[in-house]
N, C-alpha and C positions, 0 to 999 in steps of 0.2 A: 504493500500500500504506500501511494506517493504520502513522501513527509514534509512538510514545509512551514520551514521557522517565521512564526508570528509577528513577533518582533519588528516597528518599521523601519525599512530601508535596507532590512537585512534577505538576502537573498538566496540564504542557504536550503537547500533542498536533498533529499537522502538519493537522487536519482545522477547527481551531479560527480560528472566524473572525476578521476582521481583527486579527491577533497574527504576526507575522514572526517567527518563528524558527527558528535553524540546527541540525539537528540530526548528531549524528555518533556514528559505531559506534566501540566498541572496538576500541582497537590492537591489531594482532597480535603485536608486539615483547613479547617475557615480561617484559620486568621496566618495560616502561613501562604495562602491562596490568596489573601488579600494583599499580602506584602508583594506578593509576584506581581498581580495586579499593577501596584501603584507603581512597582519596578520596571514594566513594560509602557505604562501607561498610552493606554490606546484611547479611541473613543471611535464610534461609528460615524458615519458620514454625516449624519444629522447632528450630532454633537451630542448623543445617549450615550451611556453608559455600555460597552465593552464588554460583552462576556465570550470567555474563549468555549467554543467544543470541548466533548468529551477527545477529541482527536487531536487537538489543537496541541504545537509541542512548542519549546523553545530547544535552539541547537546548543550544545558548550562553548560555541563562542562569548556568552554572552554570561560564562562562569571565569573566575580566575583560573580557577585546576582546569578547566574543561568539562565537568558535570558539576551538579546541584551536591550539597553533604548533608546529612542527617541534621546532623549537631546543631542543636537551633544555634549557638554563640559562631560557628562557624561562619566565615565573611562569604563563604555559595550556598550559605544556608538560604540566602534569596540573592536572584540573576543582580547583577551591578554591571555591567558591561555592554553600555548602550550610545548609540549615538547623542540623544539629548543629555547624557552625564559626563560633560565636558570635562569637570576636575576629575574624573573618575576613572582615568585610564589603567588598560592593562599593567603599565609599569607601576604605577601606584596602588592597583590590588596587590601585586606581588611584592611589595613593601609591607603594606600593612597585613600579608599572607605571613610573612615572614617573620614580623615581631608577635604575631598572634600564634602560629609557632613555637616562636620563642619563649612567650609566658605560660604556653603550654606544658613545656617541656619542665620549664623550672620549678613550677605550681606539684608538678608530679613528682620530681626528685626530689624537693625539700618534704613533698608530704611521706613519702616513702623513708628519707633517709629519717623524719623526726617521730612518726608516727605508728610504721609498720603495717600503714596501709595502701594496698595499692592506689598507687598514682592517678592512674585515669578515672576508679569508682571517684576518687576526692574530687577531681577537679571539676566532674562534670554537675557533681552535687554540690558545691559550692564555691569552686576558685575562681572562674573566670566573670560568674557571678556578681561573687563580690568586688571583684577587679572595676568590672564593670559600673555597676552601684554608687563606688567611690568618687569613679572619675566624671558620672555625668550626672550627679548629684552637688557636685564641685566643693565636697566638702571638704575638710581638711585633714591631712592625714599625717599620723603622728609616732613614731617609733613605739611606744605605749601600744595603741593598736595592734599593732602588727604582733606583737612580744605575748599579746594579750590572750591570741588565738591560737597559741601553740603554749600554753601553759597548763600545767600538769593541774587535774583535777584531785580535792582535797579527798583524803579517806572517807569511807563511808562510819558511820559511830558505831563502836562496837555495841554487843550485847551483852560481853562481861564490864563491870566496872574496874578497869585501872591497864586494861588493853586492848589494844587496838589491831585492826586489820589491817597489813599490809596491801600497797596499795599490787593492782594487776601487773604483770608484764610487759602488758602491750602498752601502757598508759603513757600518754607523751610526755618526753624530756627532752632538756635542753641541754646541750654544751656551753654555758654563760660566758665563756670565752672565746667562743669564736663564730657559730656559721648564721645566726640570727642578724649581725647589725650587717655582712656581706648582701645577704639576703634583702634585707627591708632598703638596701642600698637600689639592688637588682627592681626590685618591685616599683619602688619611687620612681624610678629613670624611665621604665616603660608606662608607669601614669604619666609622664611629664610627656611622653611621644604622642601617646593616644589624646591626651587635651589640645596635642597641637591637630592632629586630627581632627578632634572635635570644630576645632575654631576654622578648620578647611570645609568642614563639610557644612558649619552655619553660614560660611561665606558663599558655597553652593546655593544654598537654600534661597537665602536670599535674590541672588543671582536669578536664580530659576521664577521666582514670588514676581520681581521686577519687572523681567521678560512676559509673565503669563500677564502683568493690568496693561503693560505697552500694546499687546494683544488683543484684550477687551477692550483698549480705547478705541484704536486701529476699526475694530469692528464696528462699534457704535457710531465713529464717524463714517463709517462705509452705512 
C-alpha cells in the first residue's frame, strides 16, 4: 500500500526509489496524538481543523534518530523536524539529543553507583522528571537539594526498648568526601544548557505568535 508522508512540503513516499525511509502512523494515546498534531500543524483548505486517517503516517525525517521513541521525556517522543521550525534544525536536535543523553547516562550511574538500583527503573521514575521540573519551573537550585535526595533514611523504632534495628543493605549512602559535590556540579551545568534552551525555544515561540497576527492582519485587509 502507497505511503505518503503528511507533513507539508515534504515529499516522501514509500514507493520512491533508492531513499530508505521509516514511516509511522499516528499514536492512538490522546494527548501524545495531540502533541503530533500541533507538531505537524496542518489545517484543511477551508481553514478547519486537521484530522489525519487511520492510514495517515509521518516519515523519520521528521525525527532526530529517524523514528518516533517510547519515552515520553524522549526529544522523538513527538516529530520536531519541520519546515515551519526554523530554530529547530537537525543539527540542533542532535545537540540537545546528545546532552539529553548525557543526563541520561549520569542520572543512571550515580543512581546505581549510590543506591543499588538499576539505573534506567530510577530514571524513568523520577530523574529526568525532576531535571525537568526544576528547570522550567525556574526555581532555584541549591547543593542542599541535590545532597537531600540521596540521603540515607532514618531506622525504623525498635520494638525492644534500649535497641535498635539496623538499618537494610541496600539503603542509600554517601561517600561525604567525594562523588556528590562532582555530581551536583554535573547536574547544574546541564540545567544551565537546557535554560539556555528554554530561552531559544521562547524566542521561537514568539517568532512563530508574531508571524501567525502578521497573517491574520494580511487576511483581514484582503
Amino acid at each position: 500500500m502507497p505511503k505518503n508522508c503528511v507533513a507539508f512540503g515534504c515529499t516522501n513516499h514509500n514507493m520512491k526509489q533508492g531513499k530508505k525511509v521509516s514511516y509511522h502512523v499516528f499514536p492512538r494515546d490522546v494527548e501524545r496524538r495531540k502533541q503530533w498534531l500541533q507538531a505537524v500543524k496542518r489545517q484543511n483548505i477551508d481553514g478547519s481543523k486537521w484530522e489525519p486517517s487511520k492510514h495517515a503516517v509521518l516519515c523519520g525525517e521528521h525525527f532526530i534518530t529517524g523514528k518516533p521513541s517510547a519515552l515520553s521525556k524522549h526529544l522523538d517522543y513527538v516529530p520536531s523536524q519541520f519546515a515551519h521550525l526554523r530554530s529547530c534544525s537537525l543539527e540542533t536536535g542532535k545537540k540537545r539529543l546528545a546532552r539529553y543523553n548525557s543526563a541520561t547516562k549520569r542520572a543512571r550511574l550515580f543512581r546505581e553507583k549510590q543506591c543499588g538500583m538499576p539505573g534506567d527503573e530510577w530514571y524513568e521514575i523520577s530523574g529526568i522528571q525532576e531535571l525537568n521540573e526544576t528547570i522550567f519551573s525556574d526555581t532555584t537550585v541549591s547543593s542542599t537539594n541535590v545532597s537531600s535526595s540521596v540521603r540515607p533514611s532514618a531506622a525504623p523504632p525498635s520494638p525492644v526498648p534500649g535497641r535498635s534495628i539496623p538499618l537494610l543493605a541496600s539503603t542509600p549512602t554517601i561517600d561525604l568526601h567525594q562523588p556528590v559535590e562532582r555530581i551536583e556540579r554535573k547536574i547544574l551545568y546541564e540545567i544551565n544548557n537546557l535554560r539556555r534552551e528554554k530561552k531559544d525555544l521562547v524566542v521561537e515561540r514568539d517568532i512563530l505568535l508574531a508571524s501567525r497576527l502578521n497573517s491574520c492582519v494580511i487576511q483581514n485587509d484582503d
